[in-house]
KELUM-179187 format. One record per residue (C-alpha): x, y, z; residue number from 1. Coordinates in nm, 3 decimals. Example, Ala and Ser with C-alpha at 12.3 -4.5 7.8 and 13.67 -1.06 7.14 Angstrom:
% residues 2
SITE     east    north       up    i
SITE    1.230   -0.450    0.780    1
SITE    1.367   -0.106    0.714    2
This chain:
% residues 237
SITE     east    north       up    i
SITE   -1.009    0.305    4.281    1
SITE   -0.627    0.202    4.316    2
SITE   -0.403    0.166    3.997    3
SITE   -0.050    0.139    3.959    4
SITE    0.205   -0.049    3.778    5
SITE    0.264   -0.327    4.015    6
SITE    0.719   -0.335    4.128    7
SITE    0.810   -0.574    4.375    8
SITE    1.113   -0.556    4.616    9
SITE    1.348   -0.853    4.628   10
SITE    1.362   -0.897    4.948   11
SITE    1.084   -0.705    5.224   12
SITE    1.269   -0.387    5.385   13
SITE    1.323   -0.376    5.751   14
SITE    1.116   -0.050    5.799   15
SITE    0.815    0.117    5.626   16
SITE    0.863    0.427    5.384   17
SITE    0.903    0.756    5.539   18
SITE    0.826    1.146    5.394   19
SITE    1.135    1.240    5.267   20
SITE    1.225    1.593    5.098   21
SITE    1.535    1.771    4.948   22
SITE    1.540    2.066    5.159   23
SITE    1.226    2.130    5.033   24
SITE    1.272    2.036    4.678   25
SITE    1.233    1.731    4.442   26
SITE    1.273    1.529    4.485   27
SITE    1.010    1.435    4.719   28
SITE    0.842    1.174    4.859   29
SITE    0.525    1.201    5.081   30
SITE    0.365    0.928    5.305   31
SITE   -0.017    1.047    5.336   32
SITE   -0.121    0.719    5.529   33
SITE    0.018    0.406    5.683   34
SITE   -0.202    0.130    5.814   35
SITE   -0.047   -0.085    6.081   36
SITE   -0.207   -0.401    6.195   37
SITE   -0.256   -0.516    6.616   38
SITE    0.088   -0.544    6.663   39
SITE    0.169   -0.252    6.517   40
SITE    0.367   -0.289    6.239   41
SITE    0.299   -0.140    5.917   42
SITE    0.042   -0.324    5.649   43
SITE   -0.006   -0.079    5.364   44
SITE    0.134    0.262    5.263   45
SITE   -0.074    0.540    5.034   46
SITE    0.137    0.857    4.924   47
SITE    0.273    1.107    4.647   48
SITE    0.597    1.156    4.512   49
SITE    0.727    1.399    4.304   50
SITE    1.067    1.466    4.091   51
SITE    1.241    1.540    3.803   52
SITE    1.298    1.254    3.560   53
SITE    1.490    1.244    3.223   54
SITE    1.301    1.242    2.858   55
SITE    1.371    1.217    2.523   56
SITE    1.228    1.378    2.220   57
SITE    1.260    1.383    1.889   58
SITE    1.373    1.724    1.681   59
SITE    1.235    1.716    1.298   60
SITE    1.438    1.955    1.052   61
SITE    1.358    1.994    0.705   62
SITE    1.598    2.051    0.492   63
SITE    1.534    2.223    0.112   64
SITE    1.739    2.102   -0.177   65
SITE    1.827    2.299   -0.435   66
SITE    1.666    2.115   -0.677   67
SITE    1.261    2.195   -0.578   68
SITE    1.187    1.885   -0.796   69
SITE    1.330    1.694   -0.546   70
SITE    1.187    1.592   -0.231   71
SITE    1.322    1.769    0.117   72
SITE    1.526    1.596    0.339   73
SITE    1.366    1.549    0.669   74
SITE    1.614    1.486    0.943   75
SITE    1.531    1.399    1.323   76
SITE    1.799    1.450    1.642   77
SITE    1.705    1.306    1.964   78
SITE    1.719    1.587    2.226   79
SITE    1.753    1.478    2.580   80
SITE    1.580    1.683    2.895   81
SITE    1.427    1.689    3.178   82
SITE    1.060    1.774    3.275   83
SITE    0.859    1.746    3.657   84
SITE    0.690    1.392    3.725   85
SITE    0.391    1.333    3.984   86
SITE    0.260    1.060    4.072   87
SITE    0.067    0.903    4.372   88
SITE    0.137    0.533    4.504   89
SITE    0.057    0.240    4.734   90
SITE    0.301    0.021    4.900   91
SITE    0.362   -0.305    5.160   92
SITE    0.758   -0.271    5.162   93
SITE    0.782   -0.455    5.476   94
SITE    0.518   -0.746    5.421   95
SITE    0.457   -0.843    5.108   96
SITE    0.739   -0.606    4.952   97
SITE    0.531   -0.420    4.713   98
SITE    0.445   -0.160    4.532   99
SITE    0.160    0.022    4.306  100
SITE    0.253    0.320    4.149  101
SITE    0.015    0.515    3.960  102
SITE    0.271    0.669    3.685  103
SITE    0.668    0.513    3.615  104
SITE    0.838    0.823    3.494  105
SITE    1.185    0.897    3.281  106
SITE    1.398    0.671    3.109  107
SITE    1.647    0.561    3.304  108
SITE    1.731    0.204    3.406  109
SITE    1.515    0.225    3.733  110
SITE    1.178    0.460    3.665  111
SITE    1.091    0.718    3.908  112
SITE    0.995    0.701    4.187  113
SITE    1.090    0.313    4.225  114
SITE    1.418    0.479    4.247  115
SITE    1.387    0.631    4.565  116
SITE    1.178    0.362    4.750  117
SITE    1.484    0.174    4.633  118
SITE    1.749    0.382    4.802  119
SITE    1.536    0.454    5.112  120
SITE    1.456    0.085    5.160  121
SITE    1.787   -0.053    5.075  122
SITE    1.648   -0.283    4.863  123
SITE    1.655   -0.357    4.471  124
SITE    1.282   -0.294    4.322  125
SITE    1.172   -0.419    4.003  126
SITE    0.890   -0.314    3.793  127
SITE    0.683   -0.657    3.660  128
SITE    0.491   -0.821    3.386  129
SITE    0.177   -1.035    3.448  130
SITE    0.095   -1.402    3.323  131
SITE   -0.262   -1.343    3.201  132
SITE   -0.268   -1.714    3.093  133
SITE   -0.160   -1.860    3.404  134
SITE   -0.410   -1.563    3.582  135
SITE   -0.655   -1.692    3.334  136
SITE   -0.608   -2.078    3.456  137
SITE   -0.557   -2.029    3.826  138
SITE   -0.896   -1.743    3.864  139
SITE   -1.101   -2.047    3.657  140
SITE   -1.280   -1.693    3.468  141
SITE   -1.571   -1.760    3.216  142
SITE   -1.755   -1.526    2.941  143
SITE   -1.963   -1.402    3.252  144
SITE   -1.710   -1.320    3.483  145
SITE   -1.516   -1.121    3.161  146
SITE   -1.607   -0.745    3.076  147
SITE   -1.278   -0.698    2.877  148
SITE   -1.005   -0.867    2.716  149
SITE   -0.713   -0.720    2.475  150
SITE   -0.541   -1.004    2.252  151
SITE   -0.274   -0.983    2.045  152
SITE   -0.137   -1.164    1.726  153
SITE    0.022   -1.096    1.406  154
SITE   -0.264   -0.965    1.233  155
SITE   -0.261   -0.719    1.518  156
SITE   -0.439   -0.593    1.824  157
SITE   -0.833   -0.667    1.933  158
SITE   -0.998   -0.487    2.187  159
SITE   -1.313   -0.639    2.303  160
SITE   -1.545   -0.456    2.551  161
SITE   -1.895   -0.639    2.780  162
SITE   -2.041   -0.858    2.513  163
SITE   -1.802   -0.841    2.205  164
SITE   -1.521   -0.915    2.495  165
SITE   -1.334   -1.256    2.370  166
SITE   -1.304   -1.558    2.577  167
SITE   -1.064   -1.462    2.872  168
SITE   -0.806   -1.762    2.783  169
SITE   -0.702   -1.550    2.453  170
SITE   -0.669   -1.246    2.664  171
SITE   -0.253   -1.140    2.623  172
SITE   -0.260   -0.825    2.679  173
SITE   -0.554   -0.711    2.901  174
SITE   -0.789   -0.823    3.081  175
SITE   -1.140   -0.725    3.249  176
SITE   -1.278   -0.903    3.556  177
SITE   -1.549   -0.923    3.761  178
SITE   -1.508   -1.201    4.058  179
SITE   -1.599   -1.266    4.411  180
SITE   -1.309   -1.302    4.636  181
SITE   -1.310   -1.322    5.055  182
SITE   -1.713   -1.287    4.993  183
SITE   -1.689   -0.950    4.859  184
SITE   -1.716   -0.851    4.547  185
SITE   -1.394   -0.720    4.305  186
SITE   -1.406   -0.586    3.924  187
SITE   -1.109   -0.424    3.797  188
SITE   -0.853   -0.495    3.528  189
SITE   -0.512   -0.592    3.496  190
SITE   -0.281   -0.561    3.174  191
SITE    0.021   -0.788    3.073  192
SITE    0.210   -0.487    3.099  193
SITE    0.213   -0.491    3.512  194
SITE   -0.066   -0.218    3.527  195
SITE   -0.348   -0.326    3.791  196
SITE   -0.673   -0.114    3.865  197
SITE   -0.898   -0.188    4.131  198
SITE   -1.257   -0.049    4.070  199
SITE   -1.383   -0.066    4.415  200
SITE   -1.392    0.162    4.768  201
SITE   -1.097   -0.053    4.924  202
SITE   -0.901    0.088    5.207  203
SITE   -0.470    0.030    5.040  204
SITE   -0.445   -0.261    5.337  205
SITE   -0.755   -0.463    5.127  206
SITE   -0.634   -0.366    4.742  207
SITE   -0.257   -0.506    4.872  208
SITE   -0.386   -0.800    5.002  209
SITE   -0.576   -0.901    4.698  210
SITE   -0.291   -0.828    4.529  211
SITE   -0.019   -0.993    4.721  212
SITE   -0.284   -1.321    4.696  213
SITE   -0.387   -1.290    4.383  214
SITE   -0.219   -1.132    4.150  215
SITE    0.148   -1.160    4.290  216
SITE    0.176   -1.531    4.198  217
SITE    0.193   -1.427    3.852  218
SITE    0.397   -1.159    3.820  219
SITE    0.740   -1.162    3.683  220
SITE    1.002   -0.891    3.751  221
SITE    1.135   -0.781    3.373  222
SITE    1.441   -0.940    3.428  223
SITE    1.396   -1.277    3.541  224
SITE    1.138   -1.598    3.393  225
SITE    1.013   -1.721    3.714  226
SITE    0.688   -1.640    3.867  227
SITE    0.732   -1.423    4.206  228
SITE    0.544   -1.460    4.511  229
SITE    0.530   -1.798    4.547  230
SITE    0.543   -1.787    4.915  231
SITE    0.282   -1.471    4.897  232
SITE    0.061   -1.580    5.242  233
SITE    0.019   -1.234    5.405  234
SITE    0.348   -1.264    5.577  235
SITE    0.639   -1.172    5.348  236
SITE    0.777   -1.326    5.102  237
């Protein structure tokens, strides 16, 4: 399987991602495998990266009055720190310009480790949302082809799983598939969110590609309202 929160670059770097280390501490990032096609260049990227990233949580102090008929007072702080993120990742930054990471981590502006592809690529990276309508429209998916879908509404959330799954048009916030695509076989699912997983024994040069075709189209980077990857055909964007 590959799964990751799907980030794409805004424009694709000149080179492909390289093990980098700080003196042998975090943080870290390690390129396990690179693919390259005939001519050599780089196609897809599989690695781990590792850091420290920034967190918040929240401090509850109770606080006795000296009245005991009255109720306490319960007060929370925020308390700001700092705790070790791993993660592992797969990445086209010079194709396609994009990425799959497994786990985002801390809460700064730019989640780790988009942070460092983005400083070793020179290049601004954005994590993205997915149109599941649009998805929905352009896949043409029925009942048959749908083994989940998550919809959501004011009344609330509905999670529906194989045969209580909804019809895939309602589907806002995630949804299950099971399609044919280049005359293979694909089942995964993919969540408005950006998340993607891939339940199949692809090598990261297939899972990109199906992503970069597929998927990619309708994505949107958090911060703008167009669609990306328009221009997706296996040679940049």
């Amino acid at each position: 399987m590959i799964a990751g929160t799907l980030a794409v670059l805004e424009e694709p770097a000149a080179k492909p991602l390289e093990t980098v280390t700080s003196g042998g501490t975090l943080p870290a990032l390690d390129v396990r495998t690179t693919q390259t096609d005939l001519q050599g260049d780089a196609v897809a990227q599989q690695g781990h990266a590792g850091g420290t990233v920034r967190t918040q949580t929240e401090d509850v102090m109770v606080a006795r009055t000296r009245d005991d008929e009255k109720e306490p007072i319960v007060v929370t702080e925020r308390v700001e720190g700092r705790e070790e993120h791993h993660t592992e990742w797969v990445a086209d930054v010079t194709g396609h310009g994009i990425v799959l990471v497994g786990s985002l981590g801390g809460g700064d502006e730019l989640p780790f480790p988009l942070d460092l592809m983005a400083a070793q690529t020179d290049r601004a990276i954005q994590p993205t949302s997915i149109d599941l309508e649009s998805l929905t429209v352009t896949w043409n998916l029925d009942d048959e082809q749908t083994w989940y879908t998550g919809d959501s509404d004011d009344d609330g959330t509905t999670l529906g799983y194989h045969d209580q799954a909804g019809h895939p048009a309602g589907a806002n916030v995630g949804l299950g598939f099971s399609r044919s695509w280049r005359n293979t076989g694909c089942r995964g699912v993919i969540y408005e969110s950006g998340y993607v997983a891939i339940y199949r024994d692809w090598t990261p040069a297939v899972a990109i590609k199906f992503v970069a075709e597929e998927i990619l189209p309708h994505a949107r980077a958090d911060s703008q309202q167009q669609s990306l990857g328009d221009s997706a055909d296996g040679g940049g964007r």
